[in-house]
N, C-alpha and C positions, 0 to 999 in steps of 0.2 A: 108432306109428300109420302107416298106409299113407296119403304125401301123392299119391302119380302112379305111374300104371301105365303103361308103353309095352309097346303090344305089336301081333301081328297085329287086327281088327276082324273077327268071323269071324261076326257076329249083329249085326243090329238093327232095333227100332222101336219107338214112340215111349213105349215106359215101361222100357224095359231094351237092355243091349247086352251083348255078350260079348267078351271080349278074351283073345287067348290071348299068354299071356306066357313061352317057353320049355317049351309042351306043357303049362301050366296055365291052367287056363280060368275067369277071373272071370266074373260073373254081376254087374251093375251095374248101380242102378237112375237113371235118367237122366231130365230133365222135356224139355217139347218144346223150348226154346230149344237145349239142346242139341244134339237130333236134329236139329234145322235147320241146327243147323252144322256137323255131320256129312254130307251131304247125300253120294252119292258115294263115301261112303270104306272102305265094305263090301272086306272084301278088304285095305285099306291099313294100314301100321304108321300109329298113330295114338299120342297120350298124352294123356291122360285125367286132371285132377287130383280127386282121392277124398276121400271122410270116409268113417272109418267109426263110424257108429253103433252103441254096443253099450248094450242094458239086458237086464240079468239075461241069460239066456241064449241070446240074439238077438245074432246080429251082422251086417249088413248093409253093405253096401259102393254108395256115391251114387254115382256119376261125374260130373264136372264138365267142361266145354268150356273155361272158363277160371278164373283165380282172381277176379275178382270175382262169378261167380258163387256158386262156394267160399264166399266172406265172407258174402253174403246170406244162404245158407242158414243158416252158423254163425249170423248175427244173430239170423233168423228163428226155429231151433229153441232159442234161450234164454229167446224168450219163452212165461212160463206157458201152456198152452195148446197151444202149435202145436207138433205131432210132425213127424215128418220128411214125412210121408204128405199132411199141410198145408202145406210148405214147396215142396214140388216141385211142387204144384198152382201157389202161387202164382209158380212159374217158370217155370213152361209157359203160367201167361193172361198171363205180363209180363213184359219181358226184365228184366232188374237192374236198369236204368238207370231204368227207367218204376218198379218198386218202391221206387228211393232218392227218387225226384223226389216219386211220393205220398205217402211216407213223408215225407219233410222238409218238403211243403208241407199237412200234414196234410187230404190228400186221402182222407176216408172212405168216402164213397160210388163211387169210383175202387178202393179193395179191396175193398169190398162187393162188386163184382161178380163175384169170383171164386169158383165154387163151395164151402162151405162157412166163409166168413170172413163172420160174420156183423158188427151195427155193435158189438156188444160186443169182438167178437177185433181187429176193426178198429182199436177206440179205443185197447185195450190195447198192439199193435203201435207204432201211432203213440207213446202217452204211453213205451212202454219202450226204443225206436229212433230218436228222431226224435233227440237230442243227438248219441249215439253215431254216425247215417249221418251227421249236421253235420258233426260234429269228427274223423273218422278215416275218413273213406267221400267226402265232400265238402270236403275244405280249404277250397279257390278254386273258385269258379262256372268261371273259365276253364279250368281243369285237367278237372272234372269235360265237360264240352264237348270240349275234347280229346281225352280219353278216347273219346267216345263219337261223336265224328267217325270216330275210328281203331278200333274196334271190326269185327274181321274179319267177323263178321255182317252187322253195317247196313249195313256197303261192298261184302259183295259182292249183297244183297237191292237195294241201288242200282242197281249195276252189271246186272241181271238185268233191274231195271226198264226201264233205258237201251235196253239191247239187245232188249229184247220191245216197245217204243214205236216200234223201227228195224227190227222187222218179224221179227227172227229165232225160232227155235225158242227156246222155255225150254228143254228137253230138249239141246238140245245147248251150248247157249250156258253150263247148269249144269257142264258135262263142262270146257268150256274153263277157264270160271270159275276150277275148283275146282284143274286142272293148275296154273294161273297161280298160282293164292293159293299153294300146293303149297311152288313154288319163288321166290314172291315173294312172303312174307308182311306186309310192310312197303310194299305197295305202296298207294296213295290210289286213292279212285274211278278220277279223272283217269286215271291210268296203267294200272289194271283194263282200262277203259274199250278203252282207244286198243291193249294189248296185245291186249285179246280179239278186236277186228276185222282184224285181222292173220293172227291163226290164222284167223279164220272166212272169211276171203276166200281164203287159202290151201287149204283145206279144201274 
């Protein structure tokens, strides 16, 4: 099974991308949380964690942003019902963290909203995910919170926010962003923050 692709980023938007990995060229299909955190990286070596789906003589290749997205999907396409084509929908109306949270607090009308999850698929998802996101997806409430404080997404859609309330360009301040995260992927809001106006003032 192909778990991570690294390669050039030479295509994308927002239901597939392309990556070229030593003059071979994936074709990947990808939900918008991903593409969001892509934003910029057209052009860049990038690595991408994959499922590949295969039934009967279909084989398709996901791309992922990170691995708990990965996991989601896997949880999602186990249950009766939802194919891949329903999983990545519901990845693109909600990042993972919003899907474990409905999921675990048996939020139905919260998946309802997402095109095609009606309250039957809803209920099913809940009654055959809701243990398994507990017990192996949510240990500790505090872990899961950690998590998703440090989730390179919401830190730098933070950081984006910051800096567009401070008057600057989105457009440009995404370019900074994205340098920074680049070579400081470990870095907090905080530090985002305070590196991005640095370059901007210099600039």
């Amino acid at each position: 099974m192909i778990t991570h692709l690294r390669g050039k980023l030479v295509e994308k938007n927002k239901s597939y991308l392309i990556i070229d990995c030593h003059g071979v060229g994936y074709y990947i299909y990808i939900s918008s949380y991903t593409y969001s955190s892509l934003l910029e990286k057209e052009g860049k070596d990038i690595c991408i964690h994959t499922y590949l789906f295969i039934k009967e003589n279909k084989h398709v290749l996901y791309g992922f942003f990170d691995k708990k997205e990965r996991k989601i999907f896997s949880y999602l396409i186990s249950v009766n019902g939802i194919g891949p084509s329903s999983a990545i929908m519901l990845l693109s109306s909600m990042t993972p963290y919003e899907i474990e949270k409905s999921i675990s607090k048996e939020e139905i009308k919260v998946l309802n909203k997402v095109k095609g999850i009606g309250t039957k698929t809803a209920q099913k998802i809940i009654i055959e995910l809701k243990d398994k996101i507990i017990k192996e997806i949510i240990p500790k409430k505090e872990k899961n919170v950690k998590i998703l404080e440090n989730s390179p997404f919401l830190i730098k859609k933070e950081a984006l926010s910051a800096l567009s309330i401070l008057g600057f360009s989105p457009q440009k301040s995404k370019k900074i962003l994205d340098d920074i995260l680049e070579k400081n992927p470990e870095f907090s809001v905080e530090n985002l923050i305070k590196e991005s106006l640095k370059k901007i003032v210099k600039s």
